[in-house]
C-alpha positions as CSV (number, residue, x, y, z in Angstrom):
1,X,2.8,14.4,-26.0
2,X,-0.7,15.7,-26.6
3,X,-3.5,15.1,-25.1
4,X,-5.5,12.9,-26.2
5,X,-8.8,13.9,-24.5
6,X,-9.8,17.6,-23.9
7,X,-12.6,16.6,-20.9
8,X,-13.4,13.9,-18.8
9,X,-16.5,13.6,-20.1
10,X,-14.5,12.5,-23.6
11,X,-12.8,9.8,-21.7
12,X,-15.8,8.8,-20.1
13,X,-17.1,8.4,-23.9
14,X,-14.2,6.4,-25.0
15,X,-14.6,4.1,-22.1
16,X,-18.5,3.1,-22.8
17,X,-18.0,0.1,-24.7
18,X,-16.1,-2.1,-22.4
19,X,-18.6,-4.7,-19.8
20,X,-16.3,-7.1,-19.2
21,X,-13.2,-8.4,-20.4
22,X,-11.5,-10.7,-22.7
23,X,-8.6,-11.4,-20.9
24,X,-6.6,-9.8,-18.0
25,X,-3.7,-7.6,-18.4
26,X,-0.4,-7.1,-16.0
27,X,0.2,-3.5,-15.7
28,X,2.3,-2.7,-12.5
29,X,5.6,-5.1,-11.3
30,X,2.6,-6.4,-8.1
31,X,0.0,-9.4,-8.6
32,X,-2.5,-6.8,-9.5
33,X,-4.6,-7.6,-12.7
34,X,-6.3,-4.9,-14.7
35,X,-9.5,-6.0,-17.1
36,X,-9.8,-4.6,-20.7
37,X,-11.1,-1.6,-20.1
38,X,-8.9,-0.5,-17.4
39,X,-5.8,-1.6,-19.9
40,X,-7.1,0.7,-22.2
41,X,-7.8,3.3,-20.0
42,X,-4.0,3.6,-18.7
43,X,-2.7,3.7,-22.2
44,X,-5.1,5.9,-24.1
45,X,-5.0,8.9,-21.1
46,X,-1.4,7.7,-20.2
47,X,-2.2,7.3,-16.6
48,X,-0.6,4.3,-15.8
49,X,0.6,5.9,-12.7
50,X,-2.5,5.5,-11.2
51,X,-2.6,1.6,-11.4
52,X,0.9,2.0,-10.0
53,X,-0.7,4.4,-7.1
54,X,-3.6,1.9,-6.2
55,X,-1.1,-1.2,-6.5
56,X,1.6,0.8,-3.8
57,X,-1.4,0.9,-1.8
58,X,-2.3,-2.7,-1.6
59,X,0.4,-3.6,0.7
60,X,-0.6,-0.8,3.4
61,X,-2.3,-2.1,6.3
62,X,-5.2,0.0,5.9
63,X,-5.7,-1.2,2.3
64,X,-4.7,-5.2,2.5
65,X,-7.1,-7.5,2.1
66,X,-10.3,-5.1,1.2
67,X,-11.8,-7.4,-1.5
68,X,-13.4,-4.8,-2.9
69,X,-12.0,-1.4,-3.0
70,X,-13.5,1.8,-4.8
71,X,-11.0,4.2,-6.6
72,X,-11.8,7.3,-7.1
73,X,-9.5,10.2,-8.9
74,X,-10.7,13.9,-8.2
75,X,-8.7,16.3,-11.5
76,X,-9.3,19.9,-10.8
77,X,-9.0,22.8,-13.3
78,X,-5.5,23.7,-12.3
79,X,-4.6,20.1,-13.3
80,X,-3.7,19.2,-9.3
81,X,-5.9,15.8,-8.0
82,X,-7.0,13.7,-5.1
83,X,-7.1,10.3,-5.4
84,X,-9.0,8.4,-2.6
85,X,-10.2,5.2,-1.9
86,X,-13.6,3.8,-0.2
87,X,-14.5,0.1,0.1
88,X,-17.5,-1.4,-0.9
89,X,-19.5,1.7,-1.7
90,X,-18.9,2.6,2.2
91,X,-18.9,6.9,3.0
92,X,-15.5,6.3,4.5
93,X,-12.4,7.2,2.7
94,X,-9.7,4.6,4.0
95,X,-6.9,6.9,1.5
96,X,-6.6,9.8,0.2
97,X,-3.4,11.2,-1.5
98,X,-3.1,14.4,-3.4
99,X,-1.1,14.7,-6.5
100,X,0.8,17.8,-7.7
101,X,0.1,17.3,-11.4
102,X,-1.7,14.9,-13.8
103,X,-2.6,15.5,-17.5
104,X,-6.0,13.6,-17.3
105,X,-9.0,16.2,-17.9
106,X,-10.7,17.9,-15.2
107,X,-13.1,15.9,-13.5
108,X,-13.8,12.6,-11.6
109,X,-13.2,9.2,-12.2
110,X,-14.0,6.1,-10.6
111,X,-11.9,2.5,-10.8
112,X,-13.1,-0.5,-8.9
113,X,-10.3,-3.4,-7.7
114,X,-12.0,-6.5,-6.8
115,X,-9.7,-9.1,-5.6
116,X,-6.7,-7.5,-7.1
117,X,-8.0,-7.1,-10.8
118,X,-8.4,-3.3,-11.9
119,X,-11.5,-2.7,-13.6
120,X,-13.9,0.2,-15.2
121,X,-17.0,0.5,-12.6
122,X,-19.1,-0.7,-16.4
123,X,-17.0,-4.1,-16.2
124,X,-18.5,-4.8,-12.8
């Protein structure tokens, strides 16, 4: 498969037009929702295994119950990322997990999930 965006900052450019959502989409086999935007997000850079990442964490006792939980995925040059998670804009990272390979660009990305829906930080 090809892919679709060369840089982040591409994605980042698709992703602009979504505040809010029309309806809420099921993505993973948890409760977790996802909004519009985030729907979009897993199928146009075909990283859906994040939203199946953040939704394995959500039964860990470290992640349960945070109401509102900041994503962020970290894609370096050589393609290898860190995925960590902070809650409610605090400087502590409650998870971090590094992942061998991903085909999203280089560059960082952030993902909010706010009482289990997945959503663009823009959709806040």
């Amino acid at each position: 498969m090809t892919q679709k965006y060369k840089t982040m900052e591409e994605l980042k450019a698709d992703l602009i037009g979504f505040n809010g959502t029309e309806q809420y989409h099921k993505l993973t086999l948890t409760p977790m929702l996802a909004t519009d935007g985030a729907a979009y997000l897993c199928k146009s850079a075909a990283c859906y295994w994040l939203a199946d990442l953040i939704a394995s964490y959500q039964i860990g006792d470290k992640v349960k119950g945070a109401p509102f939980q900041i994503w962020t995925v970290r894609v370096e040059d050589d393609k290898t990322a860190v995925v960590k998670m902070q809650e409610d804009q605090g400087e502590r990272v409650i998870v971090s997990q590094k992942i061998g390979y991903c085909d999203l660009p280089a560059g960082e990305l952030k993902l909010y999930l706010i009482d289990n829906v997945l959503l663009l930080p823009d959709e806040y």
